[in-house]
C-alpha positions in Angstrom: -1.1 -9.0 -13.3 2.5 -8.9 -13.5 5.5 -11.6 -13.2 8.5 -10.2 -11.2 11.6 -12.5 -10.4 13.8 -11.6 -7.4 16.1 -13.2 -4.9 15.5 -13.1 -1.8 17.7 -13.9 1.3 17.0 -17.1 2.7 16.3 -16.2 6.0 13.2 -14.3 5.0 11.8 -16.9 2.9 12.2 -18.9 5.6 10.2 -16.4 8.0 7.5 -15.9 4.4 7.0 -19.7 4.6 6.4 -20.2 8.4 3.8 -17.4 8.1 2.0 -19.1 4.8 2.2 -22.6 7.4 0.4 -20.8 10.6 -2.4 -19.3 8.1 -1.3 -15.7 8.2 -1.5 -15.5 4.2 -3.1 -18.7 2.1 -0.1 -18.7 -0.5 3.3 -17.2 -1.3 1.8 -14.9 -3.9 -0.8 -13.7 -1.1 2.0 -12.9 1.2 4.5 -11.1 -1.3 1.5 -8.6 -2.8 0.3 -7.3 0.4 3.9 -7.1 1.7 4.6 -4.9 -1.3 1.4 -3.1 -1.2 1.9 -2.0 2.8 5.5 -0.8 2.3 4.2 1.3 -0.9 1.6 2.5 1.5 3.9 3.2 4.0 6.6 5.1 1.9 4.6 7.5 -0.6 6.3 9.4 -3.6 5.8 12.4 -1.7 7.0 11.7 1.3 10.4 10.4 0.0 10.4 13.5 -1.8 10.2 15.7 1.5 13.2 13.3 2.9 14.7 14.8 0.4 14.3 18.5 0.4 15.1 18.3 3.8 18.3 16.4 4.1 19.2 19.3 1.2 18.1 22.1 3.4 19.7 21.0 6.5 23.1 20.5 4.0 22.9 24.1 2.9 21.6 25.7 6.1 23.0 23.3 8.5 19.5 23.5 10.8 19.1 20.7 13.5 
């Protein structure tokens, strides 16, 4: 496993820590992994890509 440092706004530590209190994750670490593993799950490579090629297409063909 990996070590990754980041800030992080105190208003959503605040939120991380009330949901580690009320049992929703059993630690910190618990809570950050499967927040970063749903919004990897939630925003694939491929689909970004396709964000892409569309904003692109609608710039050079101006579709709506």
């Amino acid at each position: 496993m990996s070590l990754i440092q980041t800030e992080v706004p105190d208003r959503l530590v605040q939120q991380a820590n009330r949901l580690v209190e009320h049992g929703w994750a059993n630690n910190m670490q618990e809570l950050m992994v499967e927040s970063l593993r749903r919004y990897l799950e939630s925003h694939p490579e491929s689909l970004q890509e396709q964000f892409v090629l569309d904003d692109v297409e609608w710039g050079l063909r101006g579709k709506d």
